[in-house]
PDB file of N, CA, C and O in Angstrom, chain B, residues numbered from 101:
ATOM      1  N   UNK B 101      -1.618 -16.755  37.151  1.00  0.00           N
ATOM      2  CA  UNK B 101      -1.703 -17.509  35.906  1.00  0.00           C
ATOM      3  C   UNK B 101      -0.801 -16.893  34.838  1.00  0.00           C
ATOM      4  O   UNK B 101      -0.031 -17.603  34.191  1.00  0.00           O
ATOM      5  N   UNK B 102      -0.869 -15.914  34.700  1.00  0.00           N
ATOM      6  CA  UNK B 102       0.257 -15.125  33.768  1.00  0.00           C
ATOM      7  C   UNK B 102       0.849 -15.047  33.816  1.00  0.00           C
ATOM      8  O   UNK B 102       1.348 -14.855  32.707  1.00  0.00           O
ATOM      9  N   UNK B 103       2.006 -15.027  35.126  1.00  0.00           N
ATOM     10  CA  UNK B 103       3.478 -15.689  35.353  1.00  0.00           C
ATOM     11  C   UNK B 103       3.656 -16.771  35.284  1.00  0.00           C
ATOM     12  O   UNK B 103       4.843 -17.002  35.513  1.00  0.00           O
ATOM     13  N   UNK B 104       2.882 -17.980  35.002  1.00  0.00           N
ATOM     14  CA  UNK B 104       3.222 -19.163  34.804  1.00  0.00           C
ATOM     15  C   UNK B 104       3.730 -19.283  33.210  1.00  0.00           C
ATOM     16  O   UNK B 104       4.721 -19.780  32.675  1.00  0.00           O
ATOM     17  N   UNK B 105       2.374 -18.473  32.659  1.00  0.00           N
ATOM     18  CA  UNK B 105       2.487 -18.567  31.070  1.00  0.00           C
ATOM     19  C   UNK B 105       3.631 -17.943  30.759  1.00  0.00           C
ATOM     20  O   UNK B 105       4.110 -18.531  29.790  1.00  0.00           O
ATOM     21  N   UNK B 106       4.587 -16.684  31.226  1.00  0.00           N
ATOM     22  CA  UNK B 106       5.559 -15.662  30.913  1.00  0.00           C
ATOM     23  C   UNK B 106       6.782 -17.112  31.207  1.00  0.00           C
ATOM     24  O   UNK B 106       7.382 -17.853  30.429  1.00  0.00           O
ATOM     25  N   UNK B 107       6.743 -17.028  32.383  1.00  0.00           N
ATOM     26  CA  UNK B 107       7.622 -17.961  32.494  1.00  0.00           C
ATOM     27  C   UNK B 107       7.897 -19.663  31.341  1.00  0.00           C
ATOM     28  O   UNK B 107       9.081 -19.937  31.141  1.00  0.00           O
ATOM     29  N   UNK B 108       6.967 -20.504  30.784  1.00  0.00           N
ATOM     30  CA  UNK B 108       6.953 -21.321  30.797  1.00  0.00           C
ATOM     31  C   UNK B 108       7.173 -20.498  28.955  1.00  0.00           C
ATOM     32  O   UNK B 108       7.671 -21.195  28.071  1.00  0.00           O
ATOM     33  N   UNK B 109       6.951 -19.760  28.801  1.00  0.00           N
ATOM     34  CA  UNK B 109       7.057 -18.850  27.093  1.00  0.00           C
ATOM     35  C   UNK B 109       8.309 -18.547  27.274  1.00  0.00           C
ATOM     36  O   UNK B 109       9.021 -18.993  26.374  1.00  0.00           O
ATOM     37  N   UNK B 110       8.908 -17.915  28.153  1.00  0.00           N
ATOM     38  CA  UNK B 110      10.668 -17.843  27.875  1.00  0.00           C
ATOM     39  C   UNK B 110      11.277 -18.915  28.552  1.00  0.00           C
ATOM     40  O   UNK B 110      12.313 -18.750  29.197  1.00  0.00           O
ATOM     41  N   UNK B 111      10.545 -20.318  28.426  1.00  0.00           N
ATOM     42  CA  UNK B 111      11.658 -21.372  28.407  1.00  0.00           C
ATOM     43  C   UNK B 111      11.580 -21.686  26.777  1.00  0.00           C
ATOM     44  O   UNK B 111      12.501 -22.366  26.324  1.00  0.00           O
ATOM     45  N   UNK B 112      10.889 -21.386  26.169  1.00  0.00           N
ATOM     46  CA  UNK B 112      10.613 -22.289  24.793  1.00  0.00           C
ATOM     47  C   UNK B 112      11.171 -20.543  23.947  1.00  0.00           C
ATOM     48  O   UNK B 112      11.880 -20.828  22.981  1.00  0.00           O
ATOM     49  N   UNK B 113      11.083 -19.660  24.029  1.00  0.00           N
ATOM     50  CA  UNK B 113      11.239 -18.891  22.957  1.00  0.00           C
ATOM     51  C   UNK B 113      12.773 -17.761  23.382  1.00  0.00           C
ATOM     52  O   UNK B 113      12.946 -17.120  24.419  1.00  0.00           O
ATOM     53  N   UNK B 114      13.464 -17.831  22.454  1.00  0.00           N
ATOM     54  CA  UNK B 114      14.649 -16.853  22.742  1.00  0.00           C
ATOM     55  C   UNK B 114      13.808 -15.581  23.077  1.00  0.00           C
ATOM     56  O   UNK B 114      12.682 -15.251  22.708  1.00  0.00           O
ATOM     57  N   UNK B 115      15.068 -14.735  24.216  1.00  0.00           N
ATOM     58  CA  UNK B 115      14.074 -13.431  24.862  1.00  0.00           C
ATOM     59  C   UNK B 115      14.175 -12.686  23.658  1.00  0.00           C
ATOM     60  O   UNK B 115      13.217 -11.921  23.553  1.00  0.00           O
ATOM     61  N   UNK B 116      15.152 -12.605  22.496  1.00  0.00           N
ATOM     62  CA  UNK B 116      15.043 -11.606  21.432  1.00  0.00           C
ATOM     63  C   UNK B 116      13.893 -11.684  20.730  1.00  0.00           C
ATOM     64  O   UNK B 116      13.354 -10.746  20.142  1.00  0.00           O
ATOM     65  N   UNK B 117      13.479 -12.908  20.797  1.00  0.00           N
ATOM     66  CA  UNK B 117      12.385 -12.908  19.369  1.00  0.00           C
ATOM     67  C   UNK B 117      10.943 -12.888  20.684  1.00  0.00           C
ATOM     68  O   UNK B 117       9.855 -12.616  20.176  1.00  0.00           O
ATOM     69  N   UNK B 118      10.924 -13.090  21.881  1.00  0.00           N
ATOM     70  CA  UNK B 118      10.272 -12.402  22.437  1.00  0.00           C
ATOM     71  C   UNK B 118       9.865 -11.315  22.686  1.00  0.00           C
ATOM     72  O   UNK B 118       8.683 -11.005  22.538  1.00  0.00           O
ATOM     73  N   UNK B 119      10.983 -10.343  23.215  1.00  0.00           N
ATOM     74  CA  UNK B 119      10.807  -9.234  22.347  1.00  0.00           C
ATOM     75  C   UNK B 119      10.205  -8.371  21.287  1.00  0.00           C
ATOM     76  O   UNK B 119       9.517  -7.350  21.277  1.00  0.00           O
ATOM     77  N   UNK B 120      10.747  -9.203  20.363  1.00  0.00           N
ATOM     78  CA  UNK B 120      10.783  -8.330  19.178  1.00  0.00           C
ATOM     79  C   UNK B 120       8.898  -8.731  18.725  1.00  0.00           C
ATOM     80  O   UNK B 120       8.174  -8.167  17.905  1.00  0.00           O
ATOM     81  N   UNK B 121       8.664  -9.662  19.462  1.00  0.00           N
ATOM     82  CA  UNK B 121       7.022  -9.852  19.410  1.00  0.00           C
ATOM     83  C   UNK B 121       5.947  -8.998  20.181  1.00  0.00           C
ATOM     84  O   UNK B 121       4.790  -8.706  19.879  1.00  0.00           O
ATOM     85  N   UNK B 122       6.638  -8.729  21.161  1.00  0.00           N
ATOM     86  CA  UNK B 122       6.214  -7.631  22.171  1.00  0.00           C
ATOM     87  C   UNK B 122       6.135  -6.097  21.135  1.00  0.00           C
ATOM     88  O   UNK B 122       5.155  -5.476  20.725  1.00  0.00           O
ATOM     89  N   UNK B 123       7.353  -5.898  20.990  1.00  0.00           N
ATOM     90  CA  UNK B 123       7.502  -4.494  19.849  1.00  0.00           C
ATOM     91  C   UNK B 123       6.600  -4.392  18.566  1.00  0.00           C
ATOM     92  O   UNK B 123       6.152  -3.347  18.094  1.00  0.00           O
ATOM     93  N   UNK B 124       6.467  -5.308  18.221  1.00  0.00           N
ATOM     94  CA  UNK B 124       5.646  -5.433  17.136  1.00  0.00           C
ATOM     95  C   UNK B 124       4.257  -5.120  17.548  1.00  0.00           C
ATOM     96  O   UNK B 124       3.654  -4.321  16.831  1.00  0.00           O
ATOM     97  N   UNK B 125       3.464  -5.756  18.883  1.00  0.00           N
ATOM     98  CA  UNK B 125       2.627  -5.908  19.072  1.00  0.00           C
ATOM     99  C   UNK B 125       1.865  -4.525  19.388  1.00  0.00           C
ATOM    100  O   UNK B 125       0.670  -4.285  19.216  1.00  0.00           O
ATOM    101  N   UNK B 126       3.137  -3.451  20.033  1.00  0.00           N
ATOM    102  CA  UNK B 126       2.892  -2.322  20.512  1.00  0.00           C
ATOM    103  C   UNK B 126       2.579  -1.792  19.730  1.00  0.00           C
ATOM    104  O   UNK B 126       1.524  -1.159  19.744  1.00  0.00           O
ATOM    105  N   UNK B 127       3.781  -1.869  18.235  1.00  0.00           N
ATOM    106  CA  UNK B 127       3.266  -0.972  17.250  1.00  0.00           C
ATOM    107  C   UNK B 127       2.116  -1.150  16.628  1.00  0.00           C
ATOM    108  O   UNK B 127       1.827  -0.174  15.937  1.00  0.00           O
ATOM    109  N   UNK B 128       1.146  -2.227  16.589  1.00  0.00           N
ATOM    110  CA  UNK B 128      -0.229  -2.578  16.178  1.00  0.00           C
ATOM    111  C   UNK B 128      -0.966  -1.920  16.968  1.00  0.00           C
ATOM    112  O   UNK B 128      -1.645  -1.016  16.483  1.00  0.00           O
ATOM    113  N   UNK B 129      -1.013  -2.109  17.955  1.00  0.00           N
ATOM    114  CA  UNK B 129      -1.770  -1.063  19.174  1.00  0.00           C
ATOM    115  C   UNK B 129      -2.038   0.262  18.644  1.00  0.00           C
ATOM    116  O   UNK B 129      -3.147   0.546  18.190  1.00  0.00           O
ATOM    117  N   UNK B 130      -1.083   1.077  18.680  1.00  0.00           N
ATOM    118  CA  UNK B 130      -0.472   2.180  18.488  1.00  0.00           C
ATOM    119  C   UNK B 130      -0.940   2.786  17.083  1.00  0.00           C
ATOM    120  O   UNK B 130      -1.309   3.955  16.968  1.00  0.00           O
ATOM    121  N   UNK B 131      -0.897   2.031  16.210  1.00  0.00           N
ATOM    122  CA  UNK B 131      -1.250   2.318  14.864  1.00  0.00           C
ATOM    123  C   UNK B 131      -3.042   2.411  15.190  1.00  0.00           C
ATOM    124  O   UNK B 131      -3.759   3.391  14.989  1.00  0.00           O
ATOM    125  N   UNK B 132      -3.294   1.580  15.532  1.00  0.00           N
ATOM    126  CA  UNK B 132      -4.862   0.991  15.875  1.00  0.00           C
ATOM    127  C   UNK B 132      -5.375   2.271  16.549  1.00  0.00           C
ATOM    128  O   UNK B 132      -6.507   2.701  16.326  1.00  0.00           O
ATOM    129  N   UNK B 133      -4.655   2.763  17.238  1.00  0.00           N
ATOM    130  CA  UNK B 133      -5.327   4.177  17.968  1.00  0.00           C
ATOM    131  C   UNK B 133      -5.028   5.318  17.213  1.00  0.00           C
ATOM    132  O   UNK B 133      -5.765   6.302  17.275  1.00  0.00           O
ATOM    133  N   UNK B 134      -4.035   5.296  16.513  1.00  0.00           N
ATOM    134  CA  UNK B 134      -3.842   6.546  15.229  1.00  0.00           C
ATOM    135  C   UNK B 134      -5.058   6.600  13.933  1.00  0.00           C
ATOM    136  O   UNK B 134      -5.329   7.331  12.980  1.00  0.00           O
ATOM    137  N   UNK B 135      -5.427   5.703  14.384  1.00  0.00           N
ATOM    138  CA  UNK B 135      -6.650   5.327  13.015  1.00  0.00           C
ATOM    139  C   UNK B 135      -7.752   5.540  13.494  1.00  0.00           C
ATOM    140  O   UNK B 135      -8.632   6.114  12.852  1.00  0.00           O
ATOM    141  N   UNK B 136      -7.909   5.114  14.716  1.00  0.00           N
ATOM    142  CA  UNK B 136      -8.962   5.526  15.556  1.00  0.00           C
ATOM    143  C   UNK B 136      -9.496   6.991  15.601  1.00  0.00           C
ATOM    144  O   UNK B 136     -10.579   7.469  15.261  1.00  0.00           O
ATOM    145  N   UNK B 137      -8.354   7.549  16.143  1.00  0.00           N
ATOM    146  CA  UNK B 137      -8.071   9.127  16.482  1.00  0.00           C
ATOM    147  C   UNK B 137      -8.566   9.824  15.172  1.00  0.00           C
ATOM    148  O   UNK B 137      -9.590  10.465  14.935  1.00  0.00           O
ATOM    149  N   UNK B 138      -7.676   9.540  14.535  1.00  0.00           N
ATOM    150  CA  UNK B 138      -8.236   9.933  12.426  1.00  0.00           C
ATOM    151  C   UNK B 138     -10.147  10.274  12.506  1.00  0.00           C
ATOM    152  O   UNK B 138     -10.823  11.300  12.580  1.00  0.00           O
ATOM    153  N   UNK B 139     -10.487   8.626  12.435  1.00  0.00           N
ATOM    154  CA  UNK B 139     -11.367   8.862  12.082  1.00  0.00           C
ATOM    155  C   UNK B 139     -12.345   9.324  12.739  1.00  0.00           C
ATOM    156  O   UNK B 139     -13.399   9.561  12.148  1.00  0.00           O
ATOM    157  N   UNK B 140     -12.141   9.678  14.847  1.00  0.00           N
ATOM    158  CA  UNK B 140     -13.321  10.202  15.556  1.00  0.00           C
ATOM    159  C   UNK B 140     -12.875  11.940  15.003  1.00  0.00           C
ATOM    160  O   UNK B 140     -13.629  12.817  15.426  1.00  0.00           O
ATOM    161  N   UNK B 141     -11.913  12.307  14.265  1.00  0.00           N
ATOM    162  CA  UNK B 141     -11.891  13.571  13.757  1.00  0.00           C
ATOM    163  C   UNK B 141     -12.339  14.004  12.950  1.00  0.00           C
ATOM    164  O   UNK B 141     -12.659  15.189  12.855  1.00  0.00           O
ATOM    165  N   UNK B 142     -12.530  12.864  11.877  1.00  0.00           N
ATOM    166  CA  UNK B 142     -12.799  13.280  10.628  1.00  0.00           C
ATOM    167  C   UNK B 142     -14.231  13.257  10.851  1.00  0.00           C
ATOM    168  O   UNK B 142     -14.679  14.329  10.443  1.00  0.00           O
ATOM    169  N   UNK B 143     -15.436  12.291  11.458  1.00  0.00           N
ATOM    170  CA  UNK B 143     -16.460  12.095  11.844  1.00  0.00           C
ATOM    171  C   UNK B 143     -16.538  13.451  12.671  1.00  0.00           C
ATOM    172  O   UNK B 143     -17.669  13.927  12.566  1.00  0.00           O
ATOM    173  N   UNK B 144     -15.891  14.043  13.277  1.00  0.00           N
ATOM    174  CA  UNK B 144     -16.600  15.404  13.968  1.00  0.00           C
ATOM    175  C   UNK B 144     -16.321  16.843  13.542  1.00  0.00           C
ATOM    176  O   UNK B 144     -16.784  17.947  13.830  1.00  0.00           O
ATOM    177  N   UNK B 145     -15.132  16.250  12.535  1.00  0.00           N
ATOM    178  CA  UNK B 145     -15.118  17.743  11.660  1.00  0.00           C
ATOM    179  C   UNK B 145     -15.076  17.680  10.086  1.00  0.00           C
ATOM    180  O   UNK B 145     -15.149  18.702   9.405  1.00  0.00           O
ATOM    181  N   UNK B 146     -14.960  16.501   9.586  1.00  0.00           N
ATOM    182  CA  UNK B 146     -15.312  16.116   8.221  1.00  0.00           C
ATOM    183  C   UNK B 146     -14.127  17.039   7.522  1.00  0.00           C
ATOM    184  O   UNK B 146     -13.050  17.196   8.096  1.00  0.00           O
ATOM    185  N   UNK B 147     -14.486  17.786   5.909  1.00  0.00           N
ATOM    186  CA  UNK B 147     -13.204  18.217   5.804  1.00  0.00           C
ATOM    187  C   UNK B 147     -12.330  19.184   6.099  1.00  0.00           C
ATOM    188  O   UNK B 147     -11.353  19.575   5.461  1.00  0.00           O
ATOM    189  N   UNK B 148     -12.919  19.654   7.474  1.00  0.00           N
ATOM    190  CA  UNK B 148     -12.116  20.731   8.095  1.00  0.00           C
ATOM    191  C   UNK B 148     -10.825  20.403   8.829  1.00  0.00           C
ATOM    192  O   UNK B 148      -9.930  21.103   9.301  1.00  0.00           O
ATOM    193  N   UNK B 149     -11.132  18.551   8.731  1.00  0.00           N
ATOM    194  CA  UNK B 149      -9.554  18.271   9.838  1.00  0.00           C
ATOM    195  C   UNK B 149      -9.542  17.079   8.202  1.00  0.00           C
ATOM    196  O   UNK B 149      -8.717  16.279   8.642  1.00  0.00           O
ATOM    197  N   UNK B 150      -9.793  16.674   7.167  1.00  0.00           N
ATOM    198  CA  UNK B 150      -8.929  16.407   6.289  1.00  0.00           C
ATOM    199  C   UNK B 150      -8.321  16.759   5.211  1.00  0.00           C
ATOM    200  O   UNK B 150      -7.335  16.151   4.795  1.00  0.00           O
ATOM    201  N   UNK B 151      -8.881  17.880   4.572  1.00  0.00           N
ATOM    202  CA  UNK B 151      -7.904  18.767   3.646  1.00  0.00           C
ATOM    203  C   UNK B 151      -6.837  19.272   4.064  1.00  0.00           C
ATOM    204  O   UNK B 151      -5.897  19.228   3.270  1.00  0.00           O
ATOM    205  N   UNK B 152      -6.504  20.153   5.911  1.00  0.00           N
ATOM    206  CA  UNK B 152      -5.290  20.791   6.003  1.00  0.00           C
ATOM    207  C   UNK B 152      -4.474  18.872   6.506  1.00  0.00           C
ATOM    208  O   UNK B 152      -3.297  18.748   6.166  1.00  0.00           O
ATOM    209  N   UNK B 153      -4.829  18.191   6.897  1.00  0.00           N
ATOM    210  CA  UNK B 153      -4.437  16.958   7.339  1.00  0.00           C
ATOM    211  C   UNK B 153      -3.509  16.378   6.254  1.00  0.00           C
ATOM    212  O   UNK B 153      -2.313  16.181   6.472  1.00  0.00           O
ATOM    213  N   UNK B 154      -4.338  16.011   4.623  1.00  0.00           N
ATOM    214  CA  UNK B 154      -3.794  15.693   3.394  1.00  0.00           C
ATOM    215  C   UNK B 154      -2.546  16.613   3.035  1.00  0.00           C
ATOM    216  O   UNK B 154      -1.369  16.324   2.820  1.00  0.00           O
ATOM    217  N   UNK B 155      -3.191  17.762   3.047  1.00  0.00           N
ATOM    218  CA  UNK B 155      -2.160  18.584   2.192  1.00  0.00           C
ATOM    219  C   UNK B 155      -1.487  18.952   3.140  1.00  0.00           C
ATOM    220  O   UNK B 155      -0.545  19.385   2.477  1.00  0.00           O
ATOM    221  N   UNK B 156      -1.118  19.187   4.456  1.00  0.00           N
ATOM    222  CA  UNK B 156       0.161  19.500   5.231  1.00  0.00           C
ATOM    223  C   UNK B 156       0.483  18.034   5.588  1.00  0.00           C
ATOM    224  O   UNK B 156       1.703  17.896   5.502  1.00  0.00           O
ATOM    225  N   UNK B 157      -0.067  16.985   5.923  1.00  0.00           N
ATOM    226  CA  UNK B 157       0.480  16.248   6.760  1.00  0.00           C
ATOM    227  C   UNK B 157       1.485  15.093   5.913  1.00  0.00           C
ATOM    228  O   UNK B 157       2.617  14.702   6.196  1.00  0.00           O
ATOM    229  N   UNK B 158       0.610  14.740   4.802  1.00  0.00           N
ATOM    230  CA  UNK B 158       0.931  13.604   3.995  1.00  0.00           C
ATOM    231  C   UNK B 158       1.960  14.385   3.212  1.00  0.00           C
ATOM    232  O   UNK B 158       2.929  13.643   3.053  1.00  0.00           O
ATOM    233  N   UNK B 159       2.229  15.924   2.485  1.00  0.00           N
ATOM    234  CA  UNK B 159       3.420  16.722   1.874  1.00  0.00           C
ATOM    235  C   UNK B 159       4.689  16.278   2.926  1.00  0.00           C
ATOM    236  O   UNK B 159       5.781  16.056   2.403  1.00  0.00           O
ATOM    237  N   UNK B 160       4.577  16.170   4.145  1.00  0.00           N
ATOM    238  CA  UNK B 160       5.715  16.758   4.957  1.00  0.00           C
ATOM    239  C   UNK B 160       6.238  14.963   5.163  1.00  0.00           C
ATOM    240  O   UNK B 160       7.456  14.812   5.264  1.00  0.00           O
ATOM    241  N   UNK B 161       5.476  13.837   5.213  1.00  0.00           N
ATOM    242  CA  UNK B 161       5.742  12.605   5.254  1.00  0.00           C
ATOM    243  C   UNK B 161       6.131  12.311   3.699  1.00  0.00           C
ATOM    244  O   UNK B 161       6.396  11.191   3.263  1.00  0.00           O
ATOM    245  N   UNK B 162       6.122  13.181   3.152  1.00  0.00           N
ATOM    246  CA  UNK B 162       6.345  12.860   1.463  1.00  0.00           C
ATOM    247  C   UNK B 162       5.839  11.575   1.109  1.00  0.00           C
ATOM    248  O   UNK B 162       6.489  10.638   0.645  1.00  0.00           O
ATOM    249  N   UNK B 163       4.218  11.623   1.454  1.00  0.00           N
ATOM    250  CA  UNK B 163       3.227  10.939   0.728  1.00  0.00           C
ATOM    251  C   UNK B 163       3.203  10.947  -0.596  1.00  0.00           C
ATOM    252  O   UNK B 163       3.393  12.088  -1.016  1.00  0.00           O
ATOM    253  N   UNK B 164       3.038  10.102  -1.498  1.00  0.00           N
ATOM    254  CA  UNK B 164       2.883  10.043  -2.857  1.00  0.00           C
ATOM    255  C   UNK B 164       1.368  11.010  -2.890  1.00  0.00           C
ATOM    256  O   UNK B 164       0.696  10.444  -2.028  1.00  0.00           O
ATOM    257  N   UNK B 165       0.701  11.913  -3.325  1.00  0.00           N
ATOM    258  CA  UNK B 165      -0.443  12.603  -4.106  1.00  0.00           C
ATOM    259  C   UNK B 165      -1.547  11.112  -4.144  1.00  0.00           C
ATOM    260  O   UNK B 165      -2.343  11.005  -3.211  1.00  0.00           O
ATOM    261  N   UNK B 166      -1.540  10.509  -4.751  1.00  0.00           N
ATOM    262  CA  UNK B 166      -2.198   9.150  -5.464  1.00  0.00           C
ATOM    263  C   UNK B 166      -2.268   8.424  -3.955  1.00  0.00           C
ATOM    264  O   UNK B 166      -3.362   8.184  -3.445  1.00  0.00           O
ATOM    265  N   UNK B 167      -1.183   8.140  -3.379  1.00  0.00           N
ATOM    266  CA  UNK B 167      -1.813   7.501  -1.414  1.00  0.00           C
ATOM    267  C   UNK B 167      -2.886   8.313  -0.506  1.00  0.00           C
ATOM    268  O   UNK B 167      -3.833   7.817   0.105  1.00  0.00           O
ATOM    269  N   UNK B 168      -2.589   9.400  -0.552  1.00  0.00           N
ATOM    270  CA  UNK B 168      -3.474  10.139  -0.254  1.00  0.00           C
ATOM    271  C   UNK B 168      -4.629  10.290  -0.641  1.00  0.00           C
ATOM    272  O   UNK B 168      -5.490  10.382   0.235  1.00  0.00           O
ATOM    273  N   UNK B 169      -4.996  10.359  -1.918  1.00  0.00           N
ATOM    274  CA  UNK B 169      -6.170  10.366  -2.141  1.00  0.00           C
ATOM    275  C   UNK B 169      -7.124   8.706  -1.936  1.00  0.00           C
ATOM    276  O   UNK B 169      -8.323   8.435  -1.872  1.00  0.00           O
ATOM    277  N   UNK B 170      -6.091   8.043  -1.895  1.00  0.00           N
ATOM    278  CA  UNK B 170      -6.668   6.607  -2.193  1.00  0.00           C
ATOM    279  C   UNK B 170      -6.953   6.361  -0.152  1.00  0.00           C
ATOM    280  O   UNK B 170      -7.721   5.467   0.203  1.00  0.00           O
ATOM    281  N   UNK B 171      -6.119   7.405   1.112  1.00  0.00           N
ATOM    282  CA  UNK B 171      -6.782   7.176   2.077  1.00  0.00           C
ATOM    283  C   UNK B 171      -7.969   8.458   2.374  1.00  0.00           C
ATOM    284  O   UNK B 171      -8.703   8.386   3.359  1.00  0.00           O
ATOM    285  N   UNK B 172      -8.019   9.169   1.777  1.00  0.00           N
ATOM    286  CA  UNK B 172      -9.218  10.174   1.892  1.00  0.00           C
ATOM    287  C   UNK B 172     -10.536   9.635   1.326  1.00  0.00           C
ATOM    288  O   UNK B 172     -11.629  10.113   1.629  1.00  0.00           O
ATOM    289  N   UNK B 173     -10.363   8.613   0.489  1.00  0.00           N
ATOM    290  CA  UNK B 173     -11.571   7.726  -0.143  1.00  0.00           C
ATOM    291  C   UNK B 173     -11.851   6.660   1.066  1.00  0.00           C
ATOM    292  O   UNK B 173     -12.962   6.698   1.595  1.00  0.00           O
ATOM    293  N   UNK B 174     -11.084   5.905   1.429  1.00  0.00           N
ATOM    294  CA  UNK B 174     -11.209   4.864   2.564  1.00  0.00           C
ATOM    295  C   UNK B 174     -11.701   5.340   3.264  1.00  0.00           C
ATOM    296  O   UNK B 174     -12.775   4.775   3.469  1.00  0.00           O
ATOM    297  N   UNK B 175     -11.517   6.406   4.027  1.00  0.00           N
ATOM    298  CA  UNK B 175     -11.748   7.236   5.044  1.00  0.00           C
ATOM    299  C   UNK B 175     -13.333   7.462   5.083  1.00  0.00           C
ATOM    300  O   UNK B 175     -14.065   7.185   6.034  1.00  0.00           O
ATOM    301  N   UNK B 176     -13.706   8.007   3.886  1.00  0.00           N
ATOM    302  CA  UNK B 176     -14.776   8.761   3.857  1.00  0.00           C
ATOM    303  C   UNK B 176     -15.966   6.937   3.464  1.00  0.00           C
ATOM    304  O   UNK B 176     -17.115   6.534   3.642  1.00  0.00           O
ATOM    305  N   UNK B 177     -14.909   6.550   2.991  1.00  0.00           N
ATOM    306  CA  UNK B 177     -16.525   5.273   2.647  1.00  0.00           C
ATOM    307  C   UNK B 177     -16.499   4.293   3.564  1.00  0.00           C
ATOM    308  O   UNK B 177     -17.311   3.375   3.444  1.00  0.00           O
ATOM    309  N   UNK B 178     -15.426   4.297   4.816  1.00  0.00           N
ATOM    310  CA  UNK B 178     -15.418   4.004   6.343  1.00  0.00           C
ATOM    311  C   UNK B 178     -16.801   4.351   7.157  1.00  0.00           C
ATOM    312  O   UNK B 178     -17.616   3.546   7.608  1.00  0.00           O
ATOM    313  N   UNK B 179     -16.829   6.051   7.223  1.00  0.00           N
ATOM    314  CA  UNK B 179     -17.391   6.639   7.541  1.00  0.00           C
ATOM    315  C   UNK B 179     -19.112   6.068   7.228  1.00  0.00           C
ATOM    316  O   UNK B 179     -19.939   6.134   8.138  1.00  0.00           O
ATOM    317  N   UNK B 180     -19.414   5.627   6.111  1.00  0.00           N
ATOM    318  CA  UNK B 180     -20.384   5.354   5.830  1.00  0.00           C
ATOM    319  C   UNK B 180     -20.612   3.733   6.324  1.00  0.00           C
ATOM    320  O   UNK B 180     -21.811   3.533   6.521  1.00  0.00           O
ATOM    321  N   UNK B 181     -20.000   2.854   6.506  1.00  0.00           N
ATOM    322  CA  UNK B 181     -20.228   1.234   6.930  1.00  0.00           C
ATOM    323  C   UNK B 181     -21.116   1.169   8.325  1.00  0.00           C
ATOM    324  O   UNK B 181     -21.405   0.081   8.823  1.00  0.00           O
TER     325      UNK B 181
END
């Protein structure tokens, strides 16, 4: 069934923008498990894996100060839902 659909999708869609839907899709994935990862850390070590996290990780990505704090709040009132 899924080679029918692959097939019968690159008669109707250029392979680039196929592609480039595929790539996209990965990087949602991908992000989705970086967030994941975050927060089964922060849930098992609270701020022992987000203070050196903030202040080394977000300095070296040259995070704005003010983003950071605004995902250390998300984070933590995540934690609580």
């Amino acid at each position: 069934m899924s080679v029918i659909c692959f097939d019968i999708l690159c008669q109707f869609l250029p392979l680039s923008l196929f592609l480039y839907t595929v790539y996209v899709s990965l990087q949602l994935v991908l992000f989705g498990e970086i967030v994941v990862a975050q927060k089964v850390m922060y849930d098992k070590f609270m701020d022992d894996f987000l203070v050196p996290f903030i202040s080394k990780g977000f300095y070296v990505a040259h995070c704005p100060p003010e983003m950071a704090e605004q995902y250390r709040q998300k984070l933590q009132v995540s934690l609580f839902e």
